[in-house]
C-alpha positions as CSV (number, residue, x, y, z in Angstrom):
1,X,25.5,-76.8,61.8
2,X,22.8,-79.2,62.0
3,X,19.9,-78.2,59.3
4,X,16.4,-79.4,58.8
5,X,13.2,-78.3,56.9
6,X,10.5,-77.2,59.3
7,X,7.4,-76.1,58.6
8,X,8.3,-72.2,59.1
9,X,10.9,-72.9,55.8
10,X,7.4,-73.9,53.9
11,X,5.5,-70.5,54.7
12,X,5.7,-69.1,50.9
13,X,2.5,-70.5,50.1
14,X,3.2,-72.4,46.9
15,X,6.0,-74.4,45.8
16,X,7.4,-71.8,43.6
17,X,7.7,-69.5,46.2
18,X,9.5,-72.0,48.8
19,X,11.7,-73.1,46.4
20,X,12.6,-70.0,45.6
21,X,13.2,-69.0,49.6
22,X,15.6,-72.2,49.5
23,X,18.3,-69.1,49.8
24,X,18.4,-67.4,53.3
25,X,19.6,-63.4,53.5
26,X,19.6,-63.4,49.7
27,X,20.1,-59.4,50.1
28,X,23.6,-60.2,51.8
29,X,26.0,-61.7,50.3
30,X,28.3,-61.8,52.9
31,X,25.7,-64.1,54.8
32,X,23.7,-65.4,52.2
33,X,23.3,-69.5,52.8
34,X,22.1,-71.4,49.4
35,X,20.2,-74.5,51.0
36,X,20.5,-76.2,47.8
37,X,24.0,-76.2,47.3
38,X,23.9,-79.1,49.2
39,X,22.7,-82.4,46.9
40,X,21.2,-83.8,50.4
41,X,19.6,-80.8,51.4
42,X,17.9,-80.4,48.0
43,X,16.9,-84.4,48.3
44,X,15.7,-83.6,51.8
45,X,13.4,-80.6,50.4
46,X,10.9,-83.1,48.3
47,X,10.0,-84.7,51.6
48,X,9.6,-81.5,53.1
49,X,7.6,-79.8,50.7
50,X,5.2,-82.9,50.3
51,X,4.7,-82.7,54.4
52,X,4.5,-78.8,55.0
53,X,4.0,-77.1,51.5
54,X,1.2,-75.4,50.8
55,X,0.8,-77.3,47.3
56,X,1.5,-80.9,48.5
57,X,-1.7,-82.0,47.5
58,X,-1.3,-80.9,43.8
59,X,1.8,-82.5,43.5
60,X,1.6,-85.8,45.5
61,X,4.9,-87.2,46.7
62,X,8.0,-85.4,45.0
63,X,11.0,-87.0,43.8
64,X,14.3,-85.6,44.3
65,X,15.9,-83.8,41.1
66,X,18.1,-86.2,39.2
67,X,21.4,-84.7,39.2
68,X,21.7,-83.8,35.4
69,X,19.0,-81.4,36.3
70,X,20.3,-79.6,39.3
71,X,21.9,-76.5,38.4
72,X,18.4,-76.6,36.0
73,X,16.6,-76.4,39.3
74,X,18.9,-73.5,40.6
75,X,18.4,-71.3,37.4
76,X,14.5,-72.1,37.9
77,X,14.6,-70.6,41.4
78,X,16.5,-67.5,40.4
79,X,14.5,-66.7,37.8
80,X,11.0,-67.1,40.4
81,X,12.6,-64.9,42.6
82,X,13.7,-62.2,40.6
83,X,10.6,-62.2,38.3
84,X,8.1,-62.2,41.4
85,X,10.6,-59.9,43.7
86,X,10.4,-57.4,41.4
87,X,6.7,-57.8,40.6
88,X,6.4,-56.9,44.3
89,X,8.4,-54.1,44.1
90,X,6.8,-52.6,41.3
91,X,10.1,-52.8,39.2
92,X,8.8,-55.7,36.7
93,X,10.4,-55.9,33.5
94,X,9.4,-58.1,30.3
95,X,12.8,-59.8,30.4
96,X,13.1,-61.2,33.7
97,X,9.1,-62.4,32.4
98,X,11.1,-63.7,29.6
99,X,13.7,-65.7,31.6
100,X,11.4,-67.3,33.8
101,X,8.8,-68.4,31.2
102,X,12.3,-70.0,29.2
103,X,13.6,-71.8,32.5
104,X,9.9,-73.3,33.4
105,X,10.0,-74.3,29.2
106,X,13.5,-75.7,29.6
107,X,12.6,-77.3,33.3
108,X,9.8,-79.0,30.9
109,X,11.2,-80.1,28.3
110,X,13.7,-81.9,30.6
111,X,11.7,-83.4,33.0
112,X,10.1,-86.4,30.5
113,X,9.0,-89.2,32.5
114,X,9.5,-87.4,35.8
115,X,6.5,-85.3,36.2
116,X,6.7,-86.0,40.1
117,X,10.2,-84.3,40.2
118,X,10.9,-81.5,42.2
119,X,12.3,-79.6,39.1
120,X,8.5,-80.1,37.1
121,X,6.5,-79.6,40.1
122,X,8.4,-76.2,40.5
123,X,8.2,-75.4,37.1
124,X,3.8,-75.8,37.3
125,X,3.8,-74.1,40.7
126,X,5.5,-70.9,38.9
127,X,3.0,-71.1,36.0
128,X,0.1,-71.1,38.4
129,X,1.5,-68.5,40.2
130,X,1.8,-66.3,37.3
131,X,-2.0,-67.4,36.0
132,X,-3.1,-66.0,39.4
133,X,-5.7,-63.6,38.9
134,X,-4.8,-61.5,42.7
135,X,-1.3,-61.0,41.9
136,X,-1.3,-58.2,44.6
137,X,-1.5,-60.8,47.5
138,X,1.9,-62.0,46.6
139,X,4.5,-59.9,49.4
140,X,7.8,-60.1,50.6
141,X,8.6,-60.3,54.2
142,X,9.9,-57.5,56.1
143,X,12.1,-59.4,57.9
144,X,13.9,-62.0,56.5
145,X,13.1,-60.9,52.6
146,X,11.2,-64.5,51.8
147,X,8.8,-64.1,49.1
148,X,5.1,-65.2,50.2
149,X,1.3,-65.5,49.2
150,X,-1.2,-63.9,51.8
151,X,-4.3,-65.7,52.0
152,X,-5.8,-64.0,54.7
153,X,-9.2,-62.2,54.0
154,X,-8.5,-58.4,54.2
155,X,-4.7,-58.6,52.6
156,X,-3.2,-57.7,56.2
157,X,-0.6,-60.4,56.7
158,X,2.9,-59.1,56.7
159,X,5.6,-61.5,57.6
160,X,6.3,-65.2,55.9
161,X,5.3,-66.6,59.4
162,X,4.0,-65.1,62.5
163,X,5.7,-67.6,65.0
164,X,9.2,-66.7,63.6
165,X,9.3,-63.5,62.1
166,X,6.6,-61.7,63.2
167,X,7.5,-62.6,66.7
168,X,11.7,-61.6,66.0
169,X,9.9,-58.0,64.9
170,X,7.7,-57.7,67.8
171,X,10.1,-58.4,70.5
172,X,12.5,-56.2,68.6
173,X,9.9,-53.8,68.9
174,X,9.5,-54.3,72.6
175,X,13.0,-54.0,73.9
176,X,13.8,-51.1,72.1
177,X,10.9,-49.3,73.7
178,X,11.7,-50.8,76.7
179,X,15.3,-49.1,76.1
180,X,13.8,-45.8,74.7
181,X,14.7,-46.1,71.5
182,X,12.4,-45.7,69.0
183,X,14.0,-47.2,66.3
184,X,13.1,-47.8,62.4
């Protein structure tokens, strides 16, 4: 299977937050696909990220991870998603605030000369992220679980990206009126 990263794979809204969504269906792991457990796919992310992502202007050009520092990287994304995941789900706990705060300090002290790497661009994305001071407009999509920043003015955004998943929702929604069911 062919694989790519589109814009609709940079809708989280900060680097953090994309990095983070790097693992599709993380909520099955029967079907859960880790986009980083490729090297080349993780490579192909810095261009991605510096096209598409939300933050490519903070962080200029990023460099791919050097490969000391990639299961690093992973550990960093983990510890994003389940800090903000259960920020959004009103189930935060100091220790998951704990571990993400020591893998940004261990991405960090790693990184040395490489502030343009993926790792340390990650790592600053997550700590502006938590310095935000509207920590309500983070969400999680309702359809494919991504984790995401709504901008819009009145707070009513609810999927990652309209064009995929709000559009997979509504047509759900249409045929099973169409078929009389009403569904969830």
């Amino acid at each position: 299977m062919t694989f790519s990263w589109t814009p609709h794979r940079f809708s989280g809204g900060a680097l953090a937050l994309d990095v983070a969504n790097s693992v599709v269906l993380r909520d099955d792991p029967a079907r859960r696909i880790d986009r980083f457990a490729d090297p080349a796919a993780m490579d192909a992310f810095c261009a991605g990220a510096s096209t598409y992502g939300a933050e490519r202007d903070l962080f200029d050009a990023l460099a791919p991870v050097h490969d000391d520092a990639r299961s690093g990287l992973v550990a960093l994304r983990e510890a994003i998603d389940a800090h903000f995941r259960a920020e959004i789900e009103g189930t935060a706990r100091p220790d998951l605030l704990a571990d993400l705060l020591e893998a940004i300090a261990a991405t960090l002290r790693r990184s040395g000369t490489h502030p343009q790497a993926l790792d340390t661009a990650t790592a600053r994305s997550a700590l502006m992220l938590l310095a935000q001071p509207q920590p309500d407009r983070l969400k999680i999509c309702p359809n494919c679980r991504w984790l995401f920043i709504d901008r819009s003015r009145n707070r009513s955004r609810a999927w990652c990206d309209m064009a995929v998943c709000g559009n997979r929702v509504k047509a759900n929604r249409h045929y099973r009126r169409r078929r009389g069911d009403p569904g969830p």
